[in-house]
N, C-alpha and C positions, 0 to 999 in steps of 0.2 A: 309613438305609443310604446308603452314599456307594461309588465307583466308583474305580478307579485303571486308567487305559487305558495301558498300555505300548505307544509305536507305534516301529517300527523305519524308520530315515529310507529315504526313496525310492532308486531308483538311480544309480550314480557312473558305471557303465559303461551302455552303449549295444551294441544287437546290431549285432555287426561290431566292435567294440572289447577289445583284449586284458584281458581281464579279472584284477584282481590282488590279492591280496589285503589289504588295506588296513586297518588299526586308527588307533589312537593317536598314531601320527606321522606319520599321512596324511589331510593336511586337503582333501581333493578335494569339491569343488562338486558340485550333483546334476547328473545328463546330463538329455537333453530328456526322454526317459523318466521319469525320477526328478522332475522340475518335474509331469510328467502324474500323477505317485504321490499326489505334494505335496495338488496342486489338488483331485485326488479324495476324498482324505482329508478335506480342511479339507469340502469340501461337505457329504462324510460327515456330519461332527461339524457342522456346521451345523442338519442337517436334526432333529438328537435333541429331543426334547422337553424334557428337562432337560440345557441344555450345562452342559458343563464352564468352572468357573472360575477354575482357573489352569493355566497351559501351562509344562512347565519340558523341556532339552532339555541335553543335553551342548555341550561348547563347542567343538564343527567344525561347520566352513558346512553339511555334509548334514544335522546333524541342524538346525542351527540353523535352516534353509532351508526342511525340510519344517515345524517347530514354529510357526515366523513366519505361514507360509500357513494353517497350521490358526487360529492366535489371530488372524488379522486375521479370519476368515470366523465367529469368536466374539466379536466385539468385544472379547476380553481385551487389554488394552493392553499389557503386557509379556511378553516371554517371559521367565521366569525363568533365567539359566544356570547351572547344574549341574555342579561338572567331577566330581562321584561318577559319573555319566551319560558320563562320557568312555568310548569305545571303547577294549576292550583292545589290549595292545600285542601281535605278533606275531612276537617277536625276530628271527632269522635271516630269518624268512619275511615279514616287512614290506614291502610291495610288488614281490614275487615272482609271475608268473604260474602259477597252481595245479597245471599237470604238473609245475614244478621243486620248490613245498611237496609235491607228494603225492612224486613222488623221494628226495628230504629223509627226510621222517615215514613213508612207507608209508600203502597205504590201511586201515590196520587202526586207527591211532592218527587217522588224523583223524573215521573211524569213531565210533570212542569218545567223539571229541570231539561228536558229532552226537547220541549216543545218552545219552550220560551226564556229561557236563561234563568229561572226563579230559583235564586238560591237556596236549597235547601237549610234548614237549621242548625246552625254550627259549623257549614263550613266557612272555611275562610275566601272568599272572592270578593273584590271591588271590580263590578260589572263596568263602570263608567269608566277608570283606572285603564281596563284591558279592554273596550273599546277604542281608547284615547291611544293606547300602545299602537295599535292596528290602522287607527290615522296617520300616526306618527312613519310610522312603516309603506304605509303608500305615500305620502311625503318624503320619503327618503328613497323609495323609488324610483318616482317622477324626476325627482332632482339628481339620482343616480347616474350612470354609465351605461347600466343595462337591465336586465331582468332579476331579480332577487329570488331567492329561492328561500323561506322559512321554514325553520323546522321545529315543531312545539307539540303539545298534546290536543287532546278532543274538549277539552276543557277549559283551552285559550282559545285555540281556535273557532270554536262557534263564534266569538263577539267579532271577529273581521266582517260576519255577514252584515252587523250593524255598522259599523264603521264603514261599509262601502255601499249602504245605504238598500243592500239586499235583501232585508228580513221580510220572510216570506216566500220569497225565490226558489228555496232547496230549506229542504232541516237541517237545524244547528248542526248534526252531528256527520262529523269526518270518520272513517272505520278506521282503524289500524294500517298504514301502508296506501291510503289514500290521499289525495290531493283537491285543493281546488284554485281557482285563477280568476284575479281582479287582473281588467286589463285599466291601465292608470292613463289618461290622457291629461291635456292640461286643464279642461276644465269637467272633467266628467271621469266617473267611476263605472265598469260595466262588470257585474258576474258573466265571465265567461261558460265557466264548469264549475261544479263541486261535487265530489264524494267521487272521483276518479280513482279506477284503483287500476293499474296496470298491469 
């Protein structure tokens, strides 16, 4: 049996900081918070009995940033970069402070999006796309060496729960500096955890 840990990168914003909503064409660094998410995590995943042997991560500095810290604290020498793992894009609402997206969408539709992956209007996501990414990914684990470690946003991440056949299980949503764990057998998919925060 082999593991695939989805971790969602640390935080961008800091309390006291206008918080915005941020995807795909917003390459913002982690705040001092999110360095503290970082460091937790990698300890985290230090401390496991069986680590993980390969660490892969979308290509923006937050997620790059927390994946870095987690592989250096596993002595995995590489992070892998991943642009499937890229954060979705959030058209109109792309670094928008979230009274103006909830204005925009209404809180019914972002609702939906919280509860059930329902794309709101304008952004850009291909739900089938990035369920398919997150098969593909526990296919690539199973067939692997060992445990895989992903690192991506709250935004990709929610569709691994369809892809591993969990929806229902736990809510779409990973917090900032959290995790969750598909254990991959050969013929069977099981949600271990999700919304782990260390």
């Amino acid at each position: 049996m082999k593991h695939l840990y989805i971790v969602r990168h640390g935080n961008t914003f800091d309390k006291g900081d206008t918080v915005l909503r941020v995807g795909g064409r917003t390459d913002l660094d982690l705040s001092t918070s999110g360095e503290l998410q970082a460091g937790g995590l990698a300890m985290h995943f230090a401390d496991f009995e069986t680590q993980p042997v390969r660490v892969v991560a979308g290509p923006l500095r937050r997620t790059l940033h927390t994946a870095q810290a987690i592989a250096d604290a596993l002595g995995v020498l590489n992070v892998q970069v991943d642009d499937r793992l890229r954060e979705i894009d959030y058209g109109p609402d792309e670094g928008k402070p979230e009274d103006e997206v909830v204005a925009r969408l209404g809180e019914a539709a972002l609702a939906a999006w919280e509860s059930d992956a329902t794309v709101p209007n304008g952004w850009q996501v291909d739900p089938d796309g990035l369920v398919q990414v997150w098969k593909d990914l526990l296919i690539e684990t199973h067939h692997g060496a060992g445990d895989v470690i992903a690192v991506t946003s709250n935004g990709v991440a929610r569709f691994a729960l369809e892809a591993a056949g969990a929806v229902g299980k736990a809510p779409l949503k990973l917090r900032t500096g959290a995790y969750g764990v598909i254990a991959v057998r050969e013929f069977d998919l099981e949600l271990v955890a999700w919304d782990v925060r260390p």
